[in-house]
N, C-alpha and C positions, 0 to 999 in steps of 0.2 A: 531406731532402737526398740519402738516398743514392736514394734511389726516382728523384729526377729525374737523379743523375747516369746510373743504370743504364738508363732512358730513353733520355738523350740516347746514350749509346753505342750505342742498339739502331735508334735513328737513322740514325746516322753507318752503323751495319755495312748498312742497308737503303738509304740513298744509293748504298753502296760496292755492294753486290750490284744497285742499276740500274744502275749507270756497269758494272758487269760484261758485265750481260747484256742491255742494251742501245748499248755501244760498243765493249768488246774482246771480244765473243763471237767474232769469226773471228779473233784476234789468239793468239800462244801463250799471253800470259799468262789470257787467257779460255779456252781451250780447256783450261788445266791444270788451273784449277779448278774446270770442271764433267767433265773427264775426256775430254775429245771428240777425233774424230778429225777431221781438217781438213773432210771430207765431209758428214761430220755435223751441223757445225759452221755450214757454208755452207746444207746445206737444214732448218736450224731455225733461222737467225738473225732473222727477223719474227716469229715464237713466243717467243724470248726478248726482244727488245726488250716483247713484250706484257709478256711477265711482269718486264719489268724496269719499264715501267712503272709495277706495279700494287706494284710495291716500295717506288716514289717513292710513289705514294699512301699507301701503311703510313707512311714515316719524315714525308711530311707532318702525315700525324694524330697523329705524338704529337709534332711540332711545335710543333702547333696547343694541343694538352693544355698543353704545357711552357708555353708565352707565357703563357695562362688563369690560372697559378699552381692554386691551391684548385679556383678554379673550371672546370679543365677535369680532372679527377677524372675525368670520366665519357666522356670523350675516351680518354684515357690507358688506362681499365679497356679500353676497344674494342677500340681498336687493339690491344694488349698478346692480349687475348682473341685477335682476329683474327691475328696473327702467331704466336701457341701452337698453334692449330688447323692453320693452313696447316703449320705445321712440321711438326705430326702427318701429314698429310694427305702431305707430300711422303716425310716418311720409310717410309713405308710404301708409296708408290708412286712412290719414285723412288732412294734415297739415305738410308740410315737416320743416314750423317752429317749431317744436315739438322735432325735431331732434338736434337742436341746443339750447333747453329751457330747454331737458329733457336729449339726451342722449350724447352730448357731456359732460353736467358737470358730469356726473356719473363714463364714462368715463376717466377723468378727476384726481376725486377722485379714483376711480377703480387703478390707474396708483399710484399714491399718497399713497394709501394704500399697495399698495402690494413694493412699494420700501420701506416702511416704516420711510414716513418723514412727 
């Protein structure tokens, strides 16, 4: 139970980071919380919609995990996996707060799931 709650929250924050960074990327509330200057903003906003995209894909797979019950286990372990790495991946090449937004809760979950509570 707590596994899927911590799931679905990692959900909901990876919907909320496409809806960021693929519709208020040139908006203030976008630009504060990736730090951008209005410039900047405007010649990366098809770069972030990409990666806002590929946000949606993360929060749909553990989605798709949650609906499975038991048997999407190995859904849940992916995604989970895959959103722990990108967080490494981005803190280190982009925003070390990234690390602690994205892949401490995965980890988190990751830990959660696999004890199975």
């Amino acid at each position: 139970m707590v596994a899927s709650i911590l799931i679905a929250l990692i959900a909901a924050l990876h919907v909320y980071i496409l809806v960021l960074e693929m519709y208020l990327w040139n908006t203030p509330r976008g630009r504060r919380a990736f730090n951008l200057t209005p410039e900047f903003a405007e010649q990366t906003r098809t770069l972030a919609a990409n990666q806002g995209l590929y946000n949606g894909f993360l929060a749909a797979g553990l989605v798709v995990g949650l609906a499975l019950g038991a048997d999407g286990f190995v859904f849940k372990l992916f995604f989970l996996a895959c959103i722990a790495i990108a967080g490494i991946f981005g803190a280190v090449t982009s925003s070390r707060r990234i690390l602690f937004v994205q892949t401490v809760p995965a980890v988190v979950a990751l830990v959660a799931l696999w004890a199975g509570v």
